[in-house]
C-alpha positions as CSV (number, residue, x, y, z in Angstrom):
1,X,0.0,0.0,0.0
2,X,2.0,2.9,-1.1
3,X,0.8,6.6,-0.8
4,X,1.7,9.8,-2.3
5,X,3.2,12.3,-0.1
6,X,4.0,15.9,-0.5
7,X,7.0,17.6,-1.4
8,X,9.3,18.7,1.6
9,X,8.1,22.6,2.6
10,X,9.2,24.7,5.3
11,X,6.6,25.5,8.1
12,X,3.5,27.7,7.0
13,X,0.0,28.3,8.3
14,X,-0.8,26.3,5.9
15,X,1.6,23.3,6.6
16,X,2.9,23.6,10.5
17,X,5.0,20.8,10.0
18,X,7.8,22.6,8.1
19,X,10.7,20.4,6.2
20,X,10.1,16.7,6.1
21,X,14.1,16.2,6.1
22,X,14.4,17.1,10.0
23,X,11.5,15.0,10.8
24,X,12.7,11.6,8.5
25,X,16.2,12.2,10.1
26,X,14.4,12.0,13.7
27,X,12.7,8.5,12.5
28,X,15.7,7.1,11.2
29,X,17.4,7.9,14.5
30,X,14.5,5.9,16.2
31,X,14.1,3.4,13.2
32,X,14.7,0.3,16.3
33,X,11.2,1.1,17.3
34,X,10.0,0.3,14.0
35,X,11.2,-2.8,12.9
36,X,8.8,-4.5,14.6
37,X,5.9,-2.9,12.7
38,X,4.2,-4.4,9.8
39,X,4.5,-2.4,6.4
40,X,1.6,-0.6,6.0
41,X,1.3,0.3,9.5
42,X,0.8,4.2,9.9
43,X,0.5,7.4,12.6
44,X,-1.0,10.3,11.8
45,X,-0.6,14.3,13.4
46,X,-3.0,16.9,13.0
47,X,-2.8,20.4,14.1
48,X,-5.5,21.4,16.9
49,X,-5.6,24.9,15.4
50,X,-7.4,26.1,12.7
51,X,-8.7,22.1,12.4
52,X,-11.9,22.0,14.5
53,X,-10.4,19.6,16.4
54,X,-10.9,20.7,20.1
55,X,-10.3,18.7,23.4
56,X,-14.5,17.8,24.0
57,X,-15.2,17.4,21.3
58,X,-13.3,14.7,20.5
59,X,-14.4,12.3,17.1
60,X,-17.1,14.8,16.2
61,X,-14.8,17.4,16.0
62,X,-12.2,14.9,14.0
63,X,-14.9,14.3,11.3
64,X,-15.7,17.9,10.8
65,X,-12.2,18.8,10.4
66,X,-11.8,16.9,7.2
67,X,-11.0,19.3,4.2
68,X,-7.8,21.9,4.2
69,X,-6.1,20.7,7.6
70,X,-2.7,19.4,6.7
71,X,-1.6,15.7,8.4
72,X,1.8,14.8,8.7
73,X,1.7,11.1,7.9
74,X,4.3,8.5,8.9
75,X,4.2,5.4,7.1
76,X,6.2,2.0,7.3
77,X,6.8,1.5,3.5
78,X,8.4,-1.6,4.2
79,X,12.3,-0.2,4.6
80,X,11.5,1.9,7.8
81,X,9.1,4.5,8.6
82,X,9.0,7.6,6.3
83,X,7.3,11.3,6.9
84,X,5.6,12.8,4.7
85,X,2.7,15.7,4.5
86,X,-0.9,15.0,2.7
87,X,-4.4,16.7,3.7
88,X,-6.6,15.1,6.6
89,X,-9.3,13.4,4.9
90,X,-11.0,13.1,8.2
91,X,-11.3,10.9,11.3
92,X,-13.0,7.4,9.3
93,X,-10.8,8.2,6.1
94,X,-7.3,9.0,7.5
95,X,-6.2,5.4,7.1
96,X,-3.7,5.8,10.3
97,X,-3.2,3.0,13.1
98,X,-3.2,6.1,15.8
99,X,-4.1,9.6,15.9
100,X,-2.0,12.6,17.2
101,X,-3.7,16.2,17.5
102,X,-1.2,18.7,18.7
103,X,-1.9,22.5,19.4
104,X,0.6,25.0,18.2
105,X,2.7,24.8,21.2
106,X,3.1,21.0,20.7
107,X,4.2,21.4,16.7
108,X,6.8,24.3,17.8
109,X,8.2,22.4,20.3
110,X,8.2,19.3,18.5
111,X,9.8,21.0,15.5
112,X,12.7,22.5,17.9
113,X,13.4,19.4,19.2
114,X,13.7,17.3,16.2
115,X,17.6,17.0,16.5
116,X,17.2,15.7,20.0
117,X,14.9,13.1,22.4
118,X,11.4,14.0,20.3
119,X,9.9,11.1,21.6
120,X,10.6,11.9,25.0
121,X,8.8,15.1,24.3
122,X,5.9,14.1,22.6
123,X,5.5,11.8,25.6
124,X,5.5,14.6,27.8
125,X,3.4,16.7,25.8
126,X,0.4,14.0,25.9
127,X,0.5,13.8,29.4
128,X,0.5,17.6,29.7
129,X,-2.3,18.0,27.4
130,X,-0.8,19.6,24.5
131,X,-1.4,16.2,22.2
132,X,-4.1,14.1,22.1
133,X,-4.2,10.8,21.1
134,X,-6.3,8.8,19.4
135,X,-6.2,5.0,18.6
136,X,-8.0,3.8,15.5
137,X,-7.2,0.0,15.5
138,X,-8.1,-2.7,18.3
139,X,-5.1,-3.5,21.1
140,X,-4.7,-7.2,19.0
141,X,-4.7,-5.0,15.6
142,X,-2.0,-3.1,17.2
143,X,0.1,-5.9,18.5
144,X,0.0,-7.8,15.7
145,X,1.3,-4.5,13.9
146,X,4.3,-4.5,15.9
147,X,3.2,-1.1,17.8
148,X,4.2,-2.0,21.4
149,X,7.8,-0.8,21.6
150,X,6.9,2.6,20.0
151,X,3.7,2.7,22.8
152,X,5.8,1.9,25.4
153,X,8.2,4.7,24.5
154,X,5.6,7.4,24.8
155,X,4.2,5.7,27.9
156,X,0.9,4.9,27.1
157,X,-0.9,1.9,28.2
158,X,-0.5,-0.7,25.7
159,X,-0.8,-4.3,26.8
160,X,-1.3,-3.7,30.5
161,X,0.7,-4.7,33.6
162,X,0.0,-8.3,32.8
163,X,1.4,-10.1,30.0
């Protein structure tokens, strides 16, 4: 299942993700937590602003968002995972295993950190409130995916305290 991705751009109102080079850099550094994944296997970010997308409002304001809302997309195309850009086609058609939805602060941080311990940040920045999280496949989809390293990493709750 290959997708087309958008061109590499720097950071706009339009596109708060910026340059895909600093983020595929930051993947490759963690590319370990990946290799467990199945190809295909996908996560998602959308920015809170702009999007409709407000904590409370949770899936009905992912499915009104759909439209001009970028959504950076990161995809295991078989070789590792790879970041790219495309537009949110909504909460039922983003085709992602989980669902990030960062406010402004997140992306900027996120962005500045990209040379360093992201995931330790993104991890922070979900228990902080500044990213929610959304997970679109079943716990045994996402095991069989090969997701639980990468969960584990940004602390969330994966396969419980009993395995």
């Amino acid at each position: 299942m290959q997708i087309e991705l958008e061109a590499d751009a720097p950071a706009t109102a339009g596109d708060p993700f910026g340059d895909m080079a600093p983020w595929q850099a930051m993947l490759d550094r963690y590319n370990v937590l990946f290799t467990d994944m199945v190809e295909g296997s996908s996560v998602g970010f959308v920015p809170r602003s702009g999007s409709g997308i407000q904590p409370g409002k949770h899936v009905a304001g992912l499915v009104e968002a759909a439209g001009e809302v970028p959504m950076m997309k990161w995809l295991n195309d078989g070789s590792g995972m790879s970041a790219g850009v495309m537009r949110y086609p909504g909460f039922q058609e983003a085709r992602v295993d989980l669902l990030f939805v960062a406010d402004d602060a997140a992306l900027e941080a996120m962005r500045a950190s990209l040379a360093g311990d992201t995931l330790s940040l993104i991890k922070r920045l979900i228990r902080q409130g500044h990213i929610m999280f959304f997970v679109l496949r079943t716990k045994f989809e996402l095991q069989d995916a090969g997701y639980e390293e990468f969960l584990d990493t940004l602390g969330l709750a994966f396969l419980g305290a009993c395995r």
